[in-house]
C-alpha positions as CSV (number, residue, x, y, z in Angstrom):
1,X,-20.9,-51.6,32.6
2,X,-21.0,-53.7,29.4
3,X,-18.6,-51.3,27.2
4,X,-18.1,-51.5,23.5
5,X,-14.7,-49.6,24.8
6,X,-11.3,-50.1,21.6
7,X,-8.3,-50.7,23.3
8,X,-4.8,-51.6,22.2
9,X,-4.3,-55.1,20.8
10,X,-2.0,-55.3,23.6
11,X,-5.3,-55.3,25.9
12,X,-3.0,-51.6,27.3
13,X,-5.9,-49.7,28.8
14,X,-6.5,-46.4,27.2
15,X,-5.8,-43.1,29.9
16,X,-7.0,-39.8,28.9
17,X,-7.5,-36.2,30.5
18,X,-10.1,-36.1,32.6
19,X,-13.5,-35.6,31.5
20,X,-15.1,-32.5,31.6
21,X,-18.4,-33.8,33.4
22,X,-15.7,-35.9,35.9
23,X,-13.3,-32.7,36.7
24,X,-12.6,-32.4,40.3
25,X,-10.5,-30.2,42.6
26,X,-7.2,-32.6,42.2
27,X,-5.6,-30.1,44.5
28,X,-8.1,-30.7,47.4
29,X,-7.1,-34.5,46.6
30,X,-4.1,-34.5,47.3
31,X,-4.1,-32.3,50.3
32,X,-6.3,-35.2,51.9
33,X,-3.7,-38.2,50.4
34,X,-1.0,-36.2,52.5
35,X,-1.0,-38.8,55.3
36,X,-3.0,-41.4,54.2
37,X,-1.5,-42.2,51.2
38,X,1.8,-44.0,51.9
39,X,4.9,-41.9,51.3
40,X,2.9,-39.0,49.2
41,X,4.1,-35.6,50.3
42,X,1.2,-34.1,48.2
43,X,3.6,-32.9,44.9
44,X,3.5,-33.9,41.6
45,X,0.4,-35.5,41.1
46,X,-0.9,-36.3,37.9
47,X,-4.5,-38.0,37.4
48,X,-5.8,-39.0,33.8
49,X,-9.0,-40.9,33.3
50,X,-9.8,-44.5,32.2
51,X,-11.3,-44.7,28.9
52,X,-14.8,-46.8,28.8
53,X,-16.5,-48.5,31.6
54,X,-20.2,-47.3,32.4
55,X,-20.0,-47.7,36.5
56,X,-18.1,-45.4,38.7
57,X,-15.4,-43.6,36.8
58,X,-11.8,-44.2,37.1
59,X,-9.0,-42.2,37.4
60,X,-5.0,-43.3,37.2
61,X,-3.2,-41.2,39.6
62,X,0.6,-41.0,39.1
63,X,3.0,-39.8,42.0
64,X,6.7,-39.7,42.5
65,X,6.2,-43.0,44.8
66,X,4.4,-45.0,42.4
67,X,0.7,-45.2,40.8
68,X,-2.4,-45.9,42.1
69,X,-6.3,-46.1,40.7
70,X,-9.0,-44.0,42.5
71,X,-12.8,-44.6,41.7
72,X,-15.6,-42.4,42.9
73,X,-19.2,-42.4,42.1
74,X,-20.5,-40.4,39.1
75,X,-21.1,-36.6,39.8
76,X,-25.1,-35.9,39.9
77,X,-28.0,-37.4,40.3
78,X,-27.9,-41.4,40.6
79,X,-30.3,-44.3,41.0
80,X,-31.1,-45.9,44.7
81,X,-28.3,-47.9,45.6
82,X,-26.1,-47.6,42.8
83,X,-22.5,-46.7,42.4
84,X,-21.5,-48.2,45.4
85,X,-17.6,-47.6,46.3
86,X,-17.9,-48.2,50.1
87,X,-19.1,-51.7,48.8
88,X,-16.7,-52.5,46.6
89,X,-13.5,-50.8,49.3
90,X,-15.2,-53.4,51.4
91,X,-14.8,-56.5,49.2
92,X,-11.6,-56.1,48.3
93,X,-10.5,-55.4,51.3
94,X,-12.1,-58.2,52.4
95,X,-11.0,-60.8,50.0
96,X,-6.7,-60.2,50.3
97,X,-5.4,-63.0,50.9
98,X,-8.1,-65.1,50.0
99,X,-7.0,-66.4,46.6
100,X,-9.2,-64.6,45.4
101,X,-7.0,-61.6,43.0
102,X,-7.7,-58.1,43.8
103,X,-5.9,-54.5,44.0
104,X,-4.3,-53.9,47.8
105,X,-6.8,-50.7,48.6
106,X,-5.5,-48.0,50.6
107,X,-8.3,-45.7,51.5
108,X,-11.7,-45.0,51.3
109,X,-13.3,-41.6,51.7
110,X,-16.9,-40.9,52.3
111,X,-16.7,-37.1,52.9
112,X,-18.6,-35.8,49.6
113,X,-16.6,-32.6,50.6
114,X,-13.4,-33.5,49.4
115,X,-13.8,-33.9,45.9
116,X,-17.9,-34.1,45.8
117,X,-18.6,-37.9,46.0
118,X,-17.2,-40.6,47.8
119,X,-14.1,-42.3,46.7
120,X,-11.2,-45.0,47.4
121,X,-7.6,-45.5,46.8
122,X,-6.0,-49.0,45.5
123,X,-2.8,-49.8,44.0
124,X,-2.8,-49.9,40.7
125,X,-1.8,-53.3,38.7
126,X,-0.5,-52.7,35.5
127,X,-1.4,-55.9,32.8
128,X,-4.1,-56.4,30.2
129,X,-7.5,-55.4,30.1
130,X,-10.1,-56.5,27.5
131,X,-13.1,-54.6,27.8
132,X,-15.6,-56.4,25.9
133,X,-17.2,-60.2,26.5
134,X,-15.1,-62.1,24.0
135,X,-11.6,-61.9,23.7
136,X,-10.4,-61.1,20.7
137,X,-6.7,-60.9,21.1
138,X,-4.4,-64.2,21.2
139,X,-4.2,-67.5,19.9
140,X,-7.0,-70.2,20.3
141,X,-5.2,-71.8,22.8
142,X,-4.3,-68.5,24.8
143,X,-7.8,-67.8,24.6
144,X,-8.4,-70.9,25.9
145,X,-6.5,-70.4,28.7
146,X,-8.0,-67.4,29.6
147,X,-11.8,-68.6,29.6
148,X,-10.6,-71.9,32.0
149,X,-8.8,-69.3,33.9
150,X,-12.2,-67.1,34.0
151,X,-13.6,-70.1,35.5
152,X,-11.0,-70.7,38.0
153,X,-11.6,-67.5,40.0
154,X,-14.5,-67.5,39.9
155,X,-15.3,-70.6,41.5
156,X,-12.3,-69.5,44.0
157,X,-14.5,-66.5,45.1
158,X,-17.8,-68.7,45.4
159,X,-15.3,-70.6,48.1
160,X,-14.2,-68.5,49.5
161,X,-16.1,-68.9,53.6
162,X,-17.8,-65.2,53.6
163,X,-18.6,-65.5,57.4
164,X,-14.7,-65.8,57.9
165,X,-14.2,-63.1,55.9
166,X,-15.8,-60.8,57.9
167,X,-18.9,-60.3,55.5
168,X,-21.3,-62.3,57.4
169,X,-23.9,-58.7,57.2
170,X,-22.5,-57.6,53.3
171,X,-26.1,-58.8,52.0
172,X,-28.9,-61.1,53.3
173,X,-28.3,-64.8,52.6
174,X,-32.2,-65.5,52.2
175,X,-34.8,-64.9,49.2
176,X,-31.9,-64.0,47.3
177,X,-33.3,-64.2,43.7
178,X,-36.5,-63.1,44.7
179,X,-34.9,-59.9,46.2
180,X,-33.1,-59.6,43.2
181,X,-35.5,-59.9,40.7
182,X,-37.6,-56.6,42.6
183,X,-34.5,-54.7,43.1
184,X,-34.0,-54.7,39.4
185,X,-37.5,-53.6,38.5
186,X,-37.4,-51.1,40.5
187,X,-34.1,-49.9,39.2
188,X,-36.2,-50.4,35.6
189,X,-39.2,-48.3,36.8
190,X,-36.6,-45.6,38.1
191,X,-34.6,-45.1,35.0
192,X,-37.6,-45.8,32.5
193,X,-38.0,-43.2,30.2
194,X,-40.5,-45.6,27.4
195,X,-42.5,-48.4,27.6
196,X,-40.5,-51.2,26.6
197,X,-43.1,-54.8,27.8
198,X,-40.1,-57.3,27.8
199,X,-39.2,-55.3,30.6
200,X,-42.2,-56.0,32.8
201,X,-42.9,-59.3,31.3
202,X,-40.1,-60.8,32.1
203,X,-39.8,-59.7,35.9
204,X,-43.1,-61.2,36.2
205,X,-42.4,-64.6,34.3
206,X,-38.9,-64.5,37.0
207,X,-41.0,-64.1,40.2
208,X,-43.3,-67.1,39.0
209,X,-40.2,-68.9,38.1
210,X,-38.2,-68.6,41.5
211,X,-35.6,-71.2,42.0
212,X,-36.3,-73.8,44.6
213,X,-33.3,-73.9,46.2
214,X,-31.1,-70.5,48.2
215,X,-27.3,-71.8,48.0
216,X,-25.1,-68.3,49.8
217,X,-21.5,-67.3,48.3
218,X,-20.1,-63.9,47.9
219,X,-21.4,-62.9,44.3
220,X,-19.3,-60.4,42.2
221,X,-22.4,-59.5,40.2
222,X,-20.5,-58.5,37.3
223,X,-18.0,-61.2,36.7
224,X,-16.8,-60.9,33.1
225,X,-13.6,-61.1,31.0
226,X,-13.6,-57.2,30.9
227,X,-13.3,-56.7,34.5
228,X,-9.9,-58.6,35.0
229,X,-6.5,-57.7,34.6
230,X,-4.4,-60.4,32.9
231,X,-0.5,-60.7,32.9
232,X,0.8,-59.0,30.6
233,X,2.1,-62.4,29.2
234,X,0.2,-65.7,30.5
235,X,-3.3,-66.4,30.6
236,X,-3.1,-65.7,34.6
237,X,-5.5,-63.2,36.0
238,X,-3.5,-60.6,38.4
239,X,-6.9,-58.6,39.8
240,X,-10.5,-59.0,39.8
241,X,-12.0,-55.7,39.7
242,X,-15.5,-53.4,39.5
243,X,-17.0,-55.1,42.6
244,X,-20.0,-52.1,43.3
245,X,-22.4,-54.9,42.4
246,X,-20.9,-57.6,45.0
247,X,-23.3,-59.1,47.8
248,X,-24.3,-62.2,49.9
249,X,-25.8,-64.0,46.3
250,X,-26.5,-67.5,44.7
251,X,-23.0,-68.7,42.9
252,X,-25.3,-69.6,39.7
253,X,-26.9,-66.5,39.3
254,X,-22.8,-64.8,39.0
255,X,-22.1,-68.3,36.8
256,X,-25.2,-67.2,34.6
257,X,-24.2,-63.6,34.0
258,X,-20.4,-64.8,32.8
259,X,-21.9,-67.2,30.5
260,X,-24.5,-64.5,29.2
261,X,-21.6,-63.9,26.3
262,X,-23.6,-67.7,24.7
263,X,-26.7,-65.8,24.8
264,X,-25.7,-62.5,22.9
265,X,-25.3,-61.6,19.4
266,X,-21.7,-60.0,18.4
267,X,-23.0,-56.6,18.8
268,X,-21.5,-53.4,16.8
269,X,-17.9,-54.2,17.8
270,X,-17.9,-57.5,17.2
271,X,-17.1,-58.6,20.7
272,X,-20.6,-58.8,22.5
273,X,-21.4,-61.8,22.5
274,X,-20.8,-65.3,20.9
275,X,-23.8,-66.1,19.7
276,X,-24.6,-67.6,16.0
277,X,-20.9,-67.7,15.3
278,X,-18.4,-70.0,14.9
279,X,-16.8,-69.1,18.3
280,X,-14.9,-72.8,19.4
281,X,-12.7,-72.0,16.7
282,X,-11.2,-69.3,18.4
283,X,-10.5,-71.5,21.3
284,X,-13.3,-70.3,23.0
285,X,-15.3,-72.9,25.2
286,X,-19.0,-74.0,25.1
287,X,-21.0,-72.8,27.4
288,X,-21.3,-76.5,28.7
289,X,-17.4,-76.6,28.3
290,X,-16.7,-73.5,30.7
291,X,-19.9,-74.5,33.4
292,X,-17.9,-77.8,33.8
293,X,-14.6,-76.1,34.4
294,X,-16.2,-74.1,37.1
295,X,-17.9,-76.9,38.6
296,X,-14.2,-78.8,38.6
297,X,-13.0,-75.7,40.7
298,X,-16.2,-75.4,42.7
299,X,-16.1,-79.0,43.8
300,X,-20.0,-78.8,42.6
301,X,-22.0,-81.1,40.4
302,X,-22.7,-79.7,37.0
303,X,-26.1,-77.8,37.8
304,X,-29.2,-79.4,35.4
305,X,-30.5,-76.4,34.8
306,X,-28.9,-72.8,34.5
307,X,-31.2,-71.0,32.1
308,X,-33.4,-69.4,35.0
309,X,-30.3,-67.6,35.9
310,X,-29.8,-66.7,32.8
311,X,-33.2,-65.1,32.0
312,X,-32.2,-63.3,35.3
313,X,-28.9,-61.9,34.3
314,X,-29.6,-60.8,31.0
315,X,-32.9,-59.0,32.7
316,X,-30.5,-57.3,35.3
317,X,-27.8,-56.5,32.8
318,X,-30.6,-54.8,30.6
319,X,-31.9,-53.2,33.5
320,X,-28.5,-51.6,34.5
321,X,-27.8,-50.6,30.3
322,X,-31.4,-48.8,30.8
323,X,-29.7,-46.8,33.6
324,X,-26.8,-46.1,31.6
325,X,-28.7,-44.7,28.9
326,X,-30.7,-42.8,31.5
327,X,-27.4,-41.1,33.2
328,X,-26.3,-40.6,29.3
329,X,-29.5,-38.6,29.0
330,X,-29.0,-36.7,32.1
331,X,-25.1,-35.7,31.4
332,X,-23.8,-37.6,33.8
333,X,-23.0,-41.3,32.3
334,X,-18.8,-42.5,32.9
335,X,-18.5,-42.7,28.8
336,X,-20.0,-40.2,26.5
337,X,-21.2,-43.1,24.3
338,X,-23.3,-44.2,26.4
339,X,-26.2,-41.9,24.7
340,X,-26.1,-45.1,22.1
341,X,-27.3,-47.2,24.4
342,X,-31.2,-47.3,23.8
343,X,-31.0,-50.1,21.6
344,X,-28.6,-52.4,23.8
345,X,-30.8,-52.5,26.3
346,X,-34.1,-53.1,24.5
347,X,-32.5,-55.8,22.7
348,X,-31.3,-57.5,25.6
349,X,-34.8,-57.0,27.2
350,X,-36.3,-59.1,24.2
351,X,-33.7,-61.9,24.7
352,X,-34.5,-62.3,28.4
353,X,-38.0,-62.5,27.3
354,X,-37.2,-64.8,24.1
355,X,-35.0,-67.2,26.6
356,X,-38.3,-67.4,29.0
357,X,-41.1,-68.2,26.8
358,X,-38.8,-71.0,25.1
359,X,-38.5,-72.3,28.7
360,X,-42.5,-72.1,29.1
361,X,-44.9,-70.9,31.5
């Protein structure tokens, strides 16, 4: 999840040995890829770790025949519903072909017996990755490529005719934000270790502030410019990726949670959020600038009012850094930093709550 994760001016992601807390039996893996994999005869395997990321870690495996990218769900104990690879197997799977840029997957594996949690296989697809909210690297007008390309895709998803796709039972096209808004209290209540009240208040000011109306699209959930793979050398996005989250959603809620960057302060890197600086001089759009490009792509009417959505994404997202933290505390979390995370979350816990008393009761 949200990652304050250095990487290579280059955007180059950052491969290390695998964590201790992530080791697995890499010789039981690739006994099973004998087969499955295409043209692996089970030697010379090599697998390093993705740096950063809070979600399901990431591994880069290298073979004689080319490399590929397995994720599995984090070793121990894990929140209801979370970490889920067989979802996101299933939405990429799904969406090649559609327009919609994603890794070719391979395999999926649900025998915990293999290498102790479920995993799948997808090619991997070498380019740039920017881990944070705000892209640093570039010129203005690169930058501004890449934002009106952010907003390309994803109004290519929110076309994208789920029913055809074959995801017509991926999520429940009804009550969508009010089943949203108790899943994510509930992942609150499981993870909570303190009080924190802009928790609770908050998911109580969002059920009495339900949105009228119950549009259906396939929803990413955690559409961001840190979960794409650019070109190595134009603003074009080769993959979408991280799609545990995905589901049968309303398109503004996703919308919402990529514009969340307006809503955010920089943060200790720098790279958070947008807020309270001089951002459009770095080529970056408004927020009103970027909803319009999507709504160009969508075919939609600009929408008169986002900032429910908003209130809702920054109380999931803080929700989901709570759980971070909590898996930190237990051992278990995808990046060792992670164990900084208290304060992320509360402060995003008092924005959500700050953006919903300015809208009023």
């Amino acid at each position: 999840m949200p990652p304050d994760t250095p990487v290579p001016s280059d955007g180059a992601p950052v491969l290390v040995p695998v964590l201790e807390s992530h080791r697995f039996d890499e010789a039981a893996l690739a006994r099973y890829l004998v087969g499955r994999l295409p043209g692996f005869t089970g030697e010379r395997l090599t697998v390093r770790q993705f740096q950063g990321g809070q979600s399901n870690p990431t591994f880069h495996l290298g073979t004689p025949g080319g490399d590929y990218v397995l994720r599995k769900k984090p070793p121990g104990r894990l929140l209801p519903s979370a970490h889920q690879v067989e979802r996101e197997f299933r939405a990429m799977r799904a969406l090649a072909g559609s327009g919609v840029p994603v890794p070719a997957v391979h395999l999926l594996c649900e025998d915990e017996a293999v290498i102790g949690t479920p995993f799948f296989v997808m090619d991997h697809v070498p380019g740039r990755i920017y881990a944070d909210r705000v892209m640093g690297a570039g010129t203005p007008a690169e930058r501004a490529a890449v934002y009106a390309e952010l907003a390309r895709v994803l109004a290519a998803l929110h076309r994208v005719d789920w029913r055809a796709a074959g995801l017509a039972d991926f999520g429940r096209a009804e009550r969508y934000m009010e089943r949203q808004v108790k899943r994510w209290a509930r992942q609150w209540e499981a993870s909570k270790v303190e009080e924190v009240p802009a928790m609770d208040r908050t998911a109580a000011w969002l059920l009495a502030h339900l949105p009228a109306d119950e549009e259906t699209a396939i929803a990413h959930g955690d559409y961001r410019l840190g979960n794409v793979i650019l070109h190595p050398r134009e603003p074009r996005i080769l993959a979408v990726l991280d799609w545990e989250l995905a589901t049968l959603g309303h398109p503004l809620a996703d919308l919402a949670y990529a514009c969340l960057t307006y809503h955010m302060h920089p943060g200790p890197s720098g790279l958070t959020g947008v807020l309270g600086t001089g951002y459009e001089a770095l080529g970056i759009p408004t927020q009103e600038a970027f909803v319009a490009e999507y709504c160009r792509h969508a075919g939609r009417p600009v929408p008169a009012e986002l900032d429910v959505f908003v209130v809702f994404s920054m109380f999931r997202l803080a929700s989901i850094v709570a759980g971070v933290w909590r898996r930190a505390l237990d051992g278990n979390a995808s990046d060792p930093r992670a164990i900084g995370y208290r304060e992320r979350y509360r402060s995003m816990a008092e924005r959500a709550w700050s953006i919903a008393q300015r809208l009023g009761a």
